[in-house]
Every structure is written in structure tokens, then in C-alpha cells.
C-alpha positions as YAML, in Angstrom:
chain: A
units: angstrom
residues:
- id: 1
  name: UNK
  ca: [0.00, 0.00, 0.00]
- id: 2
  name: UNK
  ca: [3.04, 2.29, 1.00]
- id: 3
  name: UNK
  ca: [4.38, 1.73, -2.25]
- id: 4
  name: UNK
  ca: [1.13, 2.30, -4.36]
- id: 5
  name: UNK
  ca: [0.93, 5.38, -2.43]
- id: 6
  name: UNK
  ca: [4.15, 6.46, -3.16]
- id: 7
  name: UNK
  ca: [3.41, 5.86, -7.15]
- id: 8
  name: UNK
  ca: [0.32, 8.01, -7.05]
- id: 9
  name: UNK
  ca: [2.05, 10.78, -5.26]
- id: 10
  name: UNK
  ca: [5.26, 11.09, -7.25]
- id: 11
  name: UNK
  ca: [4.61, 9.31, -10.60]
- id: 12
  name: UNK
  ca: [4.44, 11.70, -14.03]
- id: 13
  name: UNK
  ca: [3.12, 9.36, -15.95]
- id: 14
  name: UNK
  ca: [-0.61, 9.64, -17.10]
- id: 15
  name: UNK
  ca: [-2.10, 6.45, -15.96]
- id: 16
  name: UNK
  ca: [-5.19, 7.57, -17.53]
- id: 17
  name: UNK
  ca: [-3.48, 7.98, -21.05]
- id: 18
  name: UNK
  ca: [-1.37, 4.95, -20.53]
- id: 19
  name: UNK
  ca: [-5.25, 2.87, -20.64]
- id: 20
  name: UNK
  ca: [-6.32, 5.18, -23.02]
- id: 21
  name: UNK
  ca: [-9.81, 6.10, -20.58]
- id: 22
  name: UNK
  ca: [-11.33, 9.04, -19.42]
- id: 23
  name: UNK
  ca: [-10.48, 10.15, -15.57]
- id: 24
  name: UNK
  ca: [-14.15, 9.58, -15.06]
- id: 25
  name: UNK
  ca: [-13.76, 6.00, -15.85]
- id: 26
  name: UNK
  ca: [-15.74, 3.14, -14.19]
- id: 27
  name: UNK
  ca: [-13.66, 0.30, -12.49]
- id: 28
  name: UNK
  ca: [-15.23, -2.02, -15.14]
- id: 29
  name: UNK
  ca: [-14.14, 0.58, -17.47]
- id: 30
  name: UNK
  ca: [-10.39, 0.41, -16.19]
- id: 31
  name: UNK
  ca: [-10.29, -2.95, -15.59]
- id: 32
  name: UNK
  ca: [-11.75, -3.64, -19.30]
- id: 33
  name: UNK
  ca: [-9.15, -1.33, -20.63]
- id: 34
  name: UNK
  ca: [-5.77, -2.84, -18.47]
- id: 35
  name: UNK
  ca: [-6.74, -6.69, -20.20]
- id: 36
  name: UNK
  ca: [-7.05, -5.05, -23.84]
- id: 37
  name: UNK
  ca: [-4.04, -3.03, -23.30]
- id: 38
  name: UNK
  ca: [-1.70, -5.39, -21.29]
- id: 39
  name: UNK
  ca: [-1.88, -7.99, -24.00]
- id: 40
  name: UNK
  ca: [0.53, -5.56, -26.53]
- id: 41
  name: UNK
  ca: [2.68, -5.73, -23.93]
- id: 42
  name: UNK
  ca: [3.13, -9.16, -22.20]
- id: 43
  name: UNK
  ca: [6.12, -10.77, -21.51]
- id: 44
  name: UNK
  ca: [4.95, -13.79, -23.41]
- id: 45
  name: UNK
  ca: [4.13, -11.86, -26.33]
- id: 46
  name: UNK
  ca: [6.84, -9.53, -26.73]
- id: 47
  name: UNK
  ca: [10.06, -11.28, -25.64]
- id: 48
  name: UNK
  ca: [13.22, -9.16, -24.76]
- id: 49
  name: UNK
  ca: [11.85, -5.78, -25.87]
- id: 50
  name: UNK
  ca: [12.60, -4.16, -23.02]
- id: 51
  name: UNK
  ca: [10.75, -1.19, -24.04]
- id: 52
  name: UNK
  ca: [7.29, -3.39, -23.90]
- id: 53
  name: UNK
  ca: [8.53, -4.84, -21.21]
- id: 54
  name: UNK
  ca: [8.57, -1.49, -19.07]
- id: 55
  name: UNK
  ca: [5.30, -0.58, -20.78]
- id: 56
  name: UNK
  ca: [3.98, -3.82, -19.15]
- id: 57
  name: UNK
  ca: [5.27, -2.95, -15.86]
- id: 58
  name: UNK
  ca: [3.82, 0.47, -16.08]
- id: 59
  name: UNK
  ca: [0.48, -0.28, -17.02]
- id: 60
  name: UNK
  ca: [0.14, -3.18, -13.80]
- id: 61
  name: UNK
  ca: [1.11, 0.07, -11.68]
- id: 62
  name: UNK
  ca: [-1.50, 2.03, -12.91]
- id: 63
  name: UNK
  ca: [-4.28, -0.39, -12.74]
- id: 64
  name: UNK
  ca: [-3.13, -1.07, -9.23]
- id: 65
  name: UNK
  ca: [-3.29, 2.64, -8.58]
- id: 66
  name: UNK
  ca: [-6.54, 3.24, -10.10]
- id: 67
  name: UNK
  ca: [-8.39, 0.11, -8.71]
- id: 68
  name: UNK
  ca: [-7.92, 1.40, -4.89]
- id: 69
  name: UNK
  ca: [-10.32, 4.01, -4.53]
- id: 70
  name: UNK
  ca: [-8.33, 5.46, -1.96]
- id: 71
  name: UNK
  ca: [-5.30, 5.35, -4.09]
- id: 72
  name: UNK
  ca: [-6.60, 6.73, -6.77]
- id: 73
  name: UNK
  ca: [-8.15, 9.87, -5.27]
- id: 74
  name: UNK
  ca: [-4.18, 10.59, -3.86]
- id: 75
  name: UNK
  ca: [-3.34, 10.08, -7.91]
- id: 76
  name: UNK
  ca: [-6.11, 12.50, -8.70]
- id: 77
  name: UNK
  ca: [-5.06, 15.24, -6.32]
- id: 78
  name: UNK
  ca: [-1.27, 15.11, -7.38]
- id: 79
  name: UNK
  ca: [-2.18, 14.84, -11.04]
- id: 80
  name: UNK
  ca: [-4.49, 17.82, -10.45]
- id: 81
  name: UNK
  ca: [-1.80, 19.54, -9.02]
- id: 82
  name: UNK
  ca: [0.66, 18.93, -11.74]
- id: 83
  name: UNK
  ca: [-1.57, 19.78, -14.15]
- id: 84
  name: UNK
  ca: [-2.60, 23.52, -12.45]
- id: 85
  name: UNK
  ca: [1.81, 23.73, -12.33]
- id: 86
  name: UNK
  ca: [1.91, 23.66, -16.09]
- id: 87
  name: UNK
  ca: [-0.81, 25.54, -17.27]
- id: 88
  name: UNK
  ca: [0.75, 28.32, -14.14]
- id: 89
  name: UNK
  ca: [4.10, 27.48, -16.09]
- id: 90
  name: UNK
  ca: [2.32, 28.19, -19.55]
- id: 91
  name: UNK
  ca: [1.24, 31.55, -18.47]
- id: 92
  name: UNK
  ca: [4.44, 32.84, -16.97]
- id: 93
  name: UNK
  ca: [5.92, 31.86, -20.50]
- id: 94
  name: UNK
  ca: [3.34, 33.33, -22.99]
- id: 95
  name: UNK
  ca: [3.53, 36.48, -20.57]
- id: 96
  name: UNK
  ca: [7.37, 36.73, -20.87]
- id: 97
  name: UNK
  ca: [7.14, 36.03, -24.99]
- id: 98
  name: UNK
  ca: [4.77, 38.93, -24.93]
- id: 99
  name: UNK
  ca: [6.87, 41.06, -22.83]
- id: 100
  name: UNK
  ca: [9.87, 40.27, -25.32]
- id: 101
  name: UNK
  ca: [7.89, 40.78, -28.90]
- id: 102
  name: UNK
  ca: [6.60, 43.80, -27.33]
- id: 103
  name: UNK
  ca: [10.15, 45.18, -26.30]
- id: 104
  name: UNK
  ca: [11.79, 43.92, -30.06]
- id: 105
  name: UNK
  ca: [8.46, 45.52, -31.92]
- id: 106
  name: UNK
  ca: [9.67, 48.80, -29.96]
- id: 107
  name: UNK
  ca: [13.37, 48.55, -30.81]
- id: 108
  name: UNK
  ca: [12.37, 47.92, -34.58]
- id: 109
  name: UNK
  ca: [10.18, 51.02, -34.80]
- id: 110
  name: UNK
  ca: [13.40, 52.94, -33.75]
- id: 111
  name: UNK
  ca: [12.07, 54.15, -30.26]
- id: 112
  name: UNK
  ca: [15.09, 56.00, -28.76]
- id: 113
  name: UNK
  ca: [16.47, 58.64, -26.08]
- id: 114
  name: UNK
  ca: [15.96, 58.84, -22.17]
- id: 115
  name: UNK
  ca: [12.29, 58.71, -22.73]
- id: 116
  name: UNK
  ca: [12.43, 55.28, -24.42]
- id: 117
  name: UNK
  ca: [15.34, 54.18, -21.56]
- id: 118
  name: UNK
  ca: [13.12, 54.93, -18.72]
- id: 119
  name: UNK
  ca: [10.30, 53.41, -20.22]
- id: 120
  name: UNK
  ca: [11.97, 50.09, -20.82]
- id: 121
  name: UNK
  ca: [13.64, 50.45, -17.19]
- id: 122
  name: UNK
  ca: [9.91, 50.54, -16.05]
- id: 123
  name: UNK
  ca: [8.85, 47.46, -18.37]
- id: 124
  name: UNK
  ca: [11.76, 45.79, -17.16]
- id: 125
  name: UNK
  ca: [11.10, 46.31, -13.40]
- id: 126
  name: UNK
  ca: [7.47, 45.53, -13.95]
- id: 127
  name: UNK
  ca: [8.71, 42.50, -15.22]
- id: 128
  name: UNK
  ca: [10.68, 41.64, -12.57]
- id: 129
  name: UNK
  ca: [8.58, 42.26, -10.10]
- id: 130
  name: UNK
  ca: [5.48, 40.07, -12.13]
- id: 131
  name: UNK
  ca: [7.55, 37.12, -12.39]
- id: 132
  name: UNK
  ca: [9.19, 37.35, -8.72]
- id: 133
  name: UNK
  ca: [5.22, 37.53, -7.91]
- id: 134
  name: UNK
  ca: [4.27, 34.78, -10.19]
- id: 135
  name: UNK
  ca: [7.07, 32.42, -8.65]
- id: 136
  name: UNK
  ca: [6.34, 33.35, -5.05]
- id: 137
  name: UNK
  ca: [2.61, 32.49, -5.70]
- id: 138
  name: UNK
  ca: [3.30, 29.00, -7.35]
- id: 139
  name: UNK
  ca: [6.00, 28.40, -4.36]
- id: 140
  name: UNK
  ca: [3.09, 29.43, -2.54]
- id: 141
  name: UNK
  ca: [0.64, 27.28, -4.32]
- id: 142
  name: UNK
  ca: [2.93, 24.05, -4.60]
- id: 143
  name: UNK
  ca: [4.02, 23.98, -0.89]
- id: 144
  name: UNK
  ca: [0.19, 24.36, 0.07]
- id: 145
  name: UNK
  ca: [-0.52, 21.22, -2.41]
- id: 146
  name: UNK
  ca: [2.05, 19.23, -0.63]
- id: 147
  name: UNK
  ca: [0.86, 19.58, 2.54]
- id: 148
  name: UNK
  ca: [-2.77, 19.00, 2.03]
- id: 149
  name: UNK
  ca: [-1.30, 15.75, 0.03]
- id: 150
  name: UNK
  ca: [0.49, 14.87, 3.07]
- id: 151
  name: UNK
  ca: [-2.19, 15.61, 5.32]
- id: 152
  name: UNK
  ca: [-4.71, 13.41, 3.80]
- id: 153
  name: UNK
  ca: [-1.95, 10.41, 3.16]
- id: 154
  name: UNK
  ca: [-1.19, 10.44, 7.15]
- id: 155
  name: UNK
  ca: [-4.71, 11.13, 7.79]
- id: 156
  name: UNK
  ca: [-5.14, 7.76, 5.83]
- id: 157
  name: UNK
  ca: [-2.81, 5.85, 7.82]
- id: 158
  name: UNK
  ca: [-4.04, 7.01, 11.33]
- id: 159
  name: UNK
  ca: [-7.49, 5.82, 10.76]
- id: 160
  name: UNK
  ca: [-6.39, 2.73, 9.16]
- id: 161
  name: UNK
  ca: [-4.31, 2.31, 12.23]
- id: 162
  name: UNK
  ca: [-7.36, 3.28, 14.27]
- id: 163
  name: UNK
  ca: [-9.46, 1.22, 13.05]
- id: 164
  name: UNK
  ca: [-7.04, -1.72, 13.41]
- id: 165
  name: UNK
  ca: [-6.74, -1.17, 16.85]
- id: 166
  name: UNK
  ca: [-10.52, -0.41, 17.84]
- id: 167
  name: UNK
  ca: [-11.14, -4.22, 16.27]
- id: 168
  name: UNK
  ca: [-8.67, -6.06, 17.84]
- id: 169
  name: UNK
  ca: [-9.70, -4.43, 21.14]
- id: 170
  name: UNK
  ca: [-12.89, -5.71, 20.52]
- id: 171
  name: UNK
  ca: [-11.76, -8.89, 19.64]
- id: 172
  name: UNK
  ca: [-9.84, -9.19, 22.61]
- id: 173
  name: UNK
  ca: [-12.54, -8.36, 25.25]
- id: 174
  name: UNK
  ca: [-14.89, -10.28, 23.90]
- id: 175
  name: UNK
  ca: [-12.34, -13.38, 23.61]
- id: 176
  name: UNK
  ca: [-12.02, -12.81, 27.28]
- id: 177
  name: UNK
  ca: [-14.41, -12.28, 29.38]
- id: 178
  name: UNK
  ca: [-14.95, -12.18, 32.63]
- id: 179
  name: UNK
  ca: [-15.29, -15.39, 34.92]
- id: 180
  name: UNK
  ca: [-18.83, -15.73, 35.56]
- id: 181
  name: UNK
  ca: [-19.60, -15.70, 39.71]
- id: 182
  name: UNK
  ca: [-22.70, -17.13, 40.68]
- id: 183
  name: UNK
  ca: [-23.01, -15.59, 43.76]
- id: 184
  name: UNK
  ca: [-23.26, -12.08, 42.00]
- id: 185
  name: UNK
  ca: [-25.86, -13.53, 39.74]
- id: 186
  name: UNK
  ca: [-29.06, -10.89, 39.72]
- id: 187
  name: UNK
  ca: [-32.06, -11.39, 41.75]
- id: 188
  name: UNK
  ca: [-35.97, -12.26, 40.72]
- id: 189
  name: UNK
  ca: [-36.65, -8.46, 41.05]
- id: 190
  name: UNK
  ca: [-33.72, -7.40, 39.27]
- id: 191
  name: UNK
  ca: [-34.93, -9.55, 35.79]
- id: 192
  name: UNK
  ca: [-38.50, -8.54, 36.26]
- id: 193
  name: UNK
  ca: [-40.58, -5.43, 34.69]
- id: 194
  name: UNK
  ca: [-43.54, -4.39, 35.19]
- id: 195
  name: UNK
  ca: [-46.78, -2.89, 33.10]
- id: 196
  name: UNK
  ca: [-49.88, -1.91, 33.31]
- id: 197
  name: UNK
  ca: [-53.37, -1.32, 31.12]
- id: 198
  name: UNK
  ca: [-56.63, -0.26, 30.89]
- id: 199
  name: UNK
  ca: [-59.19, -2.70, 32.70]
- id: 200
  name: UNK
  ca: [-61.36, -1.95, 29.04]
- id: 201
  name: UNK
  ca: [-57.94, -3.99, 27.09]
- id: 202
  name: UNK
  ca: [-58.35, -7.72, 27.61]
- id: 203
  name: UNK
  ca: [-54.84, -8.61, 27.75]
- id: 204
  name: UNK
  ca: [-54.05, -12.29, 28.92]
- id: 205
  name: UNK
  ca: [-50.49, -14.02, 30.13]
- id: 206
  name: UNK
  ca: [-50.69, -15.76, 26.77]
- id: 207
  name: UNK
  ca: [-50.80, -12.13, 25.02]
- id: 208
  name: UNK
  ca: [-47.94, -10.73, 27.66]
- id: 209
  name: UNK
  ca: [-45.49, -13.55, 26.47]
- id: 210
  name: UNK
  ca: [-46.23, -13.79, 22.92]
- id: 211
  name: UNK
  ca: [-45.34, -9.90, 22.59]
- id: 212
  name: UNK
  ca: [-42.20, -9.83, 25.20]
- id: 213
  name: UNK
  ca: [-40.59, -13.14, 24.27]
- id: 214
  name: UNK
  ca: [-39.00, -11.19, 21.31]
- id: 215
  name: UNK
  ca: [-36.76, -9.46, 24.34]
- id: 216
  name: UNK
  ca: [-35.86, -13.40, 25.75]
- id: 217
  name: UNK
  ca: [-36.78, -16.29, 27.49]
- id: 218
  name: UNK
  ca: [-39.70, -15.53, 30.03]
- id: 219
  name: UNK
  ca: [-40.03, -17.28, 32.98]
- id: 220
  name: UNK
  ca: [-42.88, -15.97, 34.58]
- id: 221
  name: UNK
  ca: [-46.05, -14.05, 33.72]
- id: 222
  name: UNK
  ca: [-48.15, -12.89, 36.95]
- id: 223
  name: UNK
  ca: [-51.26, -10.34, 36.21]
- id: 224
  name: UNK
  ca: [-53.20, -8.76, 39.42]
- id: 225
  name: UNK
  ca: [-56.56, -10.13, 39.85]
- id: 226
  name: UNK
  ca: [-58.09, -6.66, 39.74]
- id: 227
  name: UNK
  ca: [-57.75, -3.39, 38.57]
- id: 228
  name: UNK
  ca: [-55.47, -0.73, 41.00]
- id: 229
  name: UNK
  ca: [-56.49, 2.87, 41.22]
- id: 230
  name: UNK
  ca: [-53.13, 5.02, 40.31]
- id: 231
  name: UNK
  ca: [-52.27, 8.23, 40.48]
- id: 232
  name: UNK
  ca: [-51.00, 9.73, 36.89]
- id: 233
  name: UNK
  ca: [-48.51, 12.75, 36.69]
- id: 234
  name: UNK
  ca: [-50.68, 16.17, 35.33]
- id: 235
  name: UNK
  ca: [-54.85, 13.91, 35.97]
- id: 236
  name: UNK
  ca: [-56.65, 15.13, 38.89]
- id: 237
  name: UNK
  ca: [-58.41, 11.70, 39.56]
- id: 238
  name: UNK
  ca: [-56.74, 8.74, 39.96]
- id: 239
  name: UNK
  ca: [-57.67, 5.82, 37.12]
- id: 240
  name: UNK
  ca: [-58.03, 2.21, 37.32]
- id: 241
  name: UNK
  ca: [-55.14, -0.39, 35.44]
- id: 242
  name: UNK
  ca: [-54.74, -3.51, 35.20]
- id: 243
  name: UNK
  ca: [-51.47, -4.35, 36.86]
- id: 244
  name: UNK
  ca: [-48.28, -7.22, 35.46]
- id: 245
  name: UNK
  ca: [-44.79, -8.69, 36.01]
- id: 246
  name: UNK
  ca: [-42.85, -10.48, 33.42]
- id: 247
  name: UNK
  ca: [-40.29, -12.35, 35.14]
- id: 248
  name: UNK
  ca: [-37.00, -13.18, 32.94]
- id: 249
  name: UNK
  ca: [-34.61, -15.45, 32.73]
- id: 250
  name: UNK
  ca: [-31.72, -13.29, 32.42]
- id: 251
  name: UNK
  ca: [-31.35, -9.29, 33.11]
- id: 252
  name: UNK
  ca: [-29.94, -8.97, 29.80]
- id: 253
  name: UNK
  ca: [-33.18, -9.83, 28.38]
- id: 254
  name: UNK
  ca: [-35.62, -7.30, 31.58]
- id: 255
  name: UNK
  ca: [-33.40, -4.75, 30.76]
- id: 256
  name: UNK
  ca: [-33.85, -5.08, 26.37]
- id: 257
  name: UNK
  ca: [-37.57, -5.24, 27.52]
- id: 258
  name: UNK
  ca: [-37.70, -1.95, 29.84]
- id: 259
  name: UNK
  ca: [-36.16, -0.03, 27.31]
- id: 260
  name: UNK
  ca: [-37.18, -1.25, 23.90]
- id: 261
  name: UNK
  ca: [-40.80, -1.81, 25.17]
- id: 262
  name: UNK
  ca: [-40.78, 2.11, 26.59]
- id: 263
  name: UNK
  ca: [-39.64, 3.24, 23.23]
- id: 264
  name: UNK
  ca: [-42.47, 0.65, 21.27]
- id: 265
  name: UNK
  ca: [-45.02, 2.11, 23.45]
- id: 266
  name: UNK
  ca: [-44.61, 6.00, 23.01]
- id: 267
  name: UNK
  ca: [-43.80, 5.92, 18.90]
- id: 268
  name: UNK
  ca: [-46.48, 3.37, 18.86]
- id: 269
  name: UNK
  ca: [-45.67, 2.40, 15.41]
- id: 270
  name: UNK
  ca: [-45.45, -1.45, 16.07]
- id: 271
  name: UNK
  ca: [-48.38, -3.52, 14.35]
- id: 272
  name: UNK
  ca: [-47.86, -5.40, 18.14]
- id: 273
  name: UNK
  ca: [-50.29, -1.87, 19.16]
- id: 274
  name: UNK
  ca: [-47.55, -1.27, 22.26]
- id: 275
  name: UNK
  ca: [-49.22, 2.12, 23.00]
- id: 276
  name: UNK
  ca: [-51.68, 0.28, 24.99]
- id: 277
  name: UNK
  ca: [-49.49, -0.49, 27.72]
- id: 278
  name: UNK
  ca: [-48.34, 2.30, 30.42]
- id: 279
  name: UNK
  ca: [-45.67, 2.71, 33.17]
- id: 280
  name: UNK
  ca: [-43.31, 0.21, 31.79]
- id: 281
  name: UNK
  ca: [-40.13, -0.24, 34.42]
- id: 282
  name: UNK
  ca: [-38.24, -2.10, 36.68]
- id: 283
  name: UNK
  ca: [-40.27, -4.07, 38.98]
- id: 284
  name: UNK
  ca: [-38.05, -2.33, 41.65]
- id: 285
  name: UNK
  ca: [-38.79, 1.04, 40.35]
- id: 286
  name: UNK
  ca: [-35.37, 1.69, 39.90]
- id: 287
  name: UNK
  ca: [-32.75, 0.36, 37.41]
- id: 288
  name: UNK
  ca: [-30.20, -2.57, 38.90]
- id: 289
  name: UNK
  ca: [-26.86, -1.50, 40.17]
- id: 290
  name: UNK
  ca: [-24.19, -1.79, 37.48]
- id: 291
  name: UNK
  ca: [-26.40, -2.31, 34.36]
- id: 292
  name: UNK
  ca: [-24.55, -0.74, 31.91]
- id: 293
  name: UNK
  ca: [-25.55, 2.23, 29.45]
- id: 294
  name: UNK
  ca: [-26.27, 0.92, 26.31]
- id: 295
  name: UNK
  ca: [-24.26, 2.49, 22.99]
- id: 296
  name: UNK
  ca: [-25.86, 5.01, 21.36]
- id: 297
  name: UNK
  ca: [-27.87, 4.58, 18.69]
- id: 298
  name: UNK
  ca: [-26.33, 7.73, 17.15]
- id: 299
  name: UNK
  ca: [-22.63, 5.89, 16.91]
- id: 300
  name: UNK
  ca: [-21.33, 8.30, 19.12]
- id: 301
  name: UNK
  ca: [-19.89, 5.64, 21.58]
- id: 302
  name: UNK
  ca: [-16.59, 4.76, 21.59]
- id: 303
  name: UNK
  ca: [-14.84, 1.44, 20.70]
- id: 304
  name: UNK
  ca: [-14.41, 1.22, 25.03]
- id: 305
  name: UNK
  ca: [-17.86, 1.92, 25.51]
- id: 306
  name: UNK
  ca: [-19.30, -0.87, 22.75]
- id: 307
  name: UNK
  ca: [-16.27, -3.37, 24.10]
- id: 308
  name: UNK
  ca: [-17.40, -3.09, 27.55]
- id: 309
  name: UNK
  ca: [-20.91, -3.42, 27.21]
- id: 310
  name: UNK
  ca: [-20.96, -6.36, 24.30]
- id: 311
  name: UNK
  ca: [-18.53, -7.74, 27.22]
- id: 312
  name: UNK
  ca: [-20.98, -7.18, 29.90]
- id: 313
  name: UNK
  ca: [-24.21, -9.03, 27.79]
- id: 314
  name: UNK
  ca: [-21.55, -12.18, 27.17]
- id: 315
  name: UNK
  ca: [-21.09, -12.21, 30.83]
- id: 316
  name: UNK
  ca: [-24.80, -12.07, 32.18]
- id: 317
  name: UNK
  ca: [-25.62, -14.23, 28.93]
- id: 318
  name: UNK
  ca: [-23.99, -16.61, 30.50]
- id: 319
  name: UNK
  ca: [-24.99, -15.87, 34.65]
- id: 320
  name: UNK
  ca: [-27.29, -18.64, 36.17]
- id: 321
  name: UNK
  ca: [-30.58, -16.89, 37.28]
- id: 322
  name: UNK
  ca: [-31.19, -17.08, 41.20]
- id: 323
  name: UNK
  ca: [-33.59, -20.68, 41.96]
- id: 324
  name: UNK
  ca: [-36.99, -19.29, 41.08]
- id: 325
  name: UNK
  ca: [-39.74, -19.13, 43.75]
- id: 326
  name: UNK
  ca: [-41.57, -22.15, 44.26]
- id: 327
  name: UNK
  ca: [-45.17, -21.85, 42.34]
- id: 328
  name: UNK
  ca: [-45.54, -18.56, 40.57]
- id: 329
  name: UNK
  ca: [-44.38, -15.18, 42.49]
- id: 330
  name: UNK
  ca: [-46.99, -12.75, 43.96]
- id: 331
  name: UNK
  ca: [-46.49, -8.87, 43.85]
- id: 332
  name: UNK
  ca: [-45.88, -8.98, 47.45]
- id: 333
  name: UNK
  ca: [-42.63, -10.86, 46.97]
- id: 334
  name: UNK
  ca: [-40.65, -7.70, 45.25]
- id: 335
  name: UNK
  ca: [-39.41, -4.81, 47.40]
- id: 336
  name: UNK
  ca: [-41.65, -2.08, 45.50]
- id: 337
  name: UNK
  ca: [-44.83, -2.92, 44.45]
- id: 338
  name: UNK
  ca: [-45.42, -1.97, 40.49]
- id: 339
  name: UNK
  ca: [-47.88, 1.55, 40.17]
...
């Protein structure tokens, strides 16, 4: 790749003119034009001409050049910027062959005396000072090409570099992870949510599992045998709900339902009709101690954050749950009872 890199910054060779294609060109277009071209020149083909030989050599480095897209925009820029030197160079020399007809149409017409003198003095001076300006602006210009080249080449490396090391950290934690202990394993309450509903829904423990068995494996469904008045934020009068707790296997699955099912229920775009349900949380009313933040869904995380949580749903993936209760649990049997 170095190398490559190398040819696309410093070559002068047209690699475009060389396959005899437009800089616009397709890949199928370049690689179509490299087969045609490459078989004037093969080894096979052409012997000991060492001319074809080096035209062979030359076209494999500029298919490999343009066939890296990354490549290829480095070749761009630098052909680009040879391109804006010689048209600069053009100028500067159809300015200076002006300057000198102009001067030798002068002498011819037999200008003379101070006046003519100090006139050419002035040319000459303007002159001068027009080409010290044109070479101090395409100084100017060429140093400012070489840097932005060299930016975006090291630019290149570090996130190739970056990237290289974000996935073998990953690789690494997740090759490792932590020895499960069972006596840190989470409690009943800490894999258990709980929901409620209007009394005017029929909602069953058939319908509870068949939606939140998408989150994983339930191991419990218990639903209040009558509605509970509760107080709601901003409503003068309490209202009756049907009250429920979904009891997990694993926290890693309570905690995908508590959040996931909170979003599903105020977008409300599911076909499932989640907007029915209200007051989905923690059967605790508060979150488990060291549950993780999930990354965000924005990519703003870093490579740390996603390690350390993929890490942390490996681990608990693989936690025993606590013995569950013997027959199914009552709402009594968690700390805070669910609203």
C-alpha cells in the first residue's frame, strides 16, 4: 500500500493515457481497458523488448493505482496539481514572450532617447517584479498542495491504524471475558418489569409472552386479579389499570424489555399496538446497580464503551438466574410494588 501510495504521489506518468480512458472511468471501465491493453505488452508476447517490457510494468502500476479508490483519489489530487503547475508554467511563458515581442516591436520602430530608456527600465522592473510575484505564488501554491497531500496520506494511515486497533480491542474483550460468579448472579426483582393497562384492554399471560418473548426467554407471567387505582402525573383523579410482572430469565433480556418496550409504546408504530401499555419499568422502580448504558444509537460511543458493554451481555448471557420461587411469584414478593 506504502508503495502504491508512493506511485500516485510522485509518478508523471498519465495512468489515464497509458489505458487510453477518461479520468471519469468506471472500475469495469479500467479494468476492461488494463486486459485489452496489457496484452501488446506481455512478456509472453513480446520477448526481450525491453521497451514493452517497461510498458507492461507500467500499465500493472497504474491499474493497481486506479483500482484502490483510496489510491486513486491521492493520484487524482497530485495529477491535479501537476496539471494547475503547467498551465501556471504556460502563463508565466506566454507572458514573458509577450513582454519580449513587445520590447523587439519597440526597438524595430526605432524608439530612442531617455524617454524610451526609462520606459523600458519601467517594463523591465514591472517584469521583474510580475515574475518574482508569479514564482512566489506558485511556491506558494505548490508547498500548500504538498501539505494537504500529506495531510490526507497520514490522515489515511491514522485511521487505518485506528481502526485496526478499535477491532482487535474488541476482539480481545470479547475473547475474554470475565469469569462468571454465581453468587453475583441478579435477583428475581432485578430480571422482572412491570406494566400496566386499561381494565377496558383484555390482555391475557398468553398475550404478555407472545409480545415480550422477542426481548428473551420468560419465565414468569403474573397479572393482578383486579384493577389498581393510580395516580398519573398532570390527571386530577386517579384511574383504574390492570397491573403485570414479566419475570426473565436473564437481566440482559428485563433490561432489552424496559427499554425497547418504553420506546415501542410511546412511537407506537409497532403492528404489536404497544401504546396500549403504560408505566413500563423495573419491577423495583429503579434500574439494577451496574447495568450498563447501552451504545448510542447515534454511533457516538466509543470502541471502550461498545467493548465493555458487548462484554458485559456475554457475561450475564452466560450468569445462572437465582432458583426461582416455588409456584408462581406474587407482587408482594418484590421490594416495590409496580404503580
Amino acid at each position: 500500500m506504502a508503495d502504491l501510495k508512493e506511485e500516485a504521489l510522485n509518478s508523471s506518468h498519465d495512468f489515464y493515457g497509458l489505458l487510453g480512458i477518461a479520468s471519469s472511468a468506471q472500475e469495469s471501465e479500467i479494468r476492461r481497458a488494463y486486459r485489452k491493453t496489457a496484452l501488446k505488452y506481455h512478456p509472453d508476447k513480446v520477448g526481450n523488448d525491453q521497451a514493452a517490457l517497461d510498458k507492461f510494468h507500467l500499465l500493472s502500476i497504474a491499474y493497481e493505482v486506479l483500482s484502490d479508490q483510496d489510491v486513486r483519489q491521492l493520484y487524482d489530487n497530485a495529477r491535479r496539481a501537476r496539471e494547475e503547475k503547467k498551465e501556471r508554467d504556460a502563463a508565466y511563458e506566454g507572458r514573458r514572450r509577450a513582454l519580449k515581442e513587445e520590447l523587439e516591436r519597440r526597438e524595430r520602430a526605432g524608439v530612442a532617447g531617455f524617454k524610451r530608456k526609462r520606459e523600458e527600465a519601467q517594463e523591465e522592473e514591472a517584469f521583474q517584479r510580475e515574475l518574482k510575484r508569479l514564482a512566489a505564488d506558485g511556491a506558494r501554491r505548490r508547498k500548500e498542495r504538498e501539505e494537504m497531500l500529506r495531510k490526507e496520506a497520514q490522515e489515511e494511515q491514522d485511521r487505518e491504524q485506528r481502526e485496526d486497533a478499535e477491532k482487535a480491542e474488541v476482539a480481545d474483550t470479547l475473547a475474554a471475558p470475565a469469569p462468571v460468579n454465581e453468587a453475583s448472579a441478579p435477583s428475581e426483582s432485578d430480571r422482572t418489569c412491570k406494566l400496566r393497562w386499561l381494565p377496558s384492554t383484555n390482555i391475557t399471560t398468553s398475550d404478555l409472552e407472545a409480545r415480550f418473548q422477542r426481548f428473551g426467554k420468560i419465565q414468569d407471567v403474573v397479572i393482578s386479579p383486579r384493577p389498581k387505582k393510580v395516580k398519573i402525573d398532570g390527571e386530577k383523579h386517579r384511574k383504574e389499570y390492570m397491573t403485570a410482572l414479566i419475570i426473565f430469565e436473564n437481566i440482559v433480556a428485563a433490561s432489552m424489555a424496559v427499554r425497547e418496550a418504553s420506546r415501542l409504546a410511546i412511537e407506537d408504530t409497532d403492528q404489536a399496538d404497544w401504546g396500549i401499555f403504560h408505566g413500563i419499568d423495573w419491577a423495583s422502580g429503579k434500574e439494577p446497580e451496574g447495568l450498563p448504558k447501552p451504545p448510542a444509537s447515534n454511533g457516538s460511543s466509543t470502541s471502550k464503551e461498545k467493548a465493555a458493554y458487548n462484554r458485559w451481555l456475554f457475561t450475564k448471557g452466560l450468569e445462572k438466574a437465582q432458583p426461582a420461587l416455588k409456584g408462581k411469584p406474587s407482587f408482594g414478593s418484590f421490594k416495590k410494588k409496580p404503580e
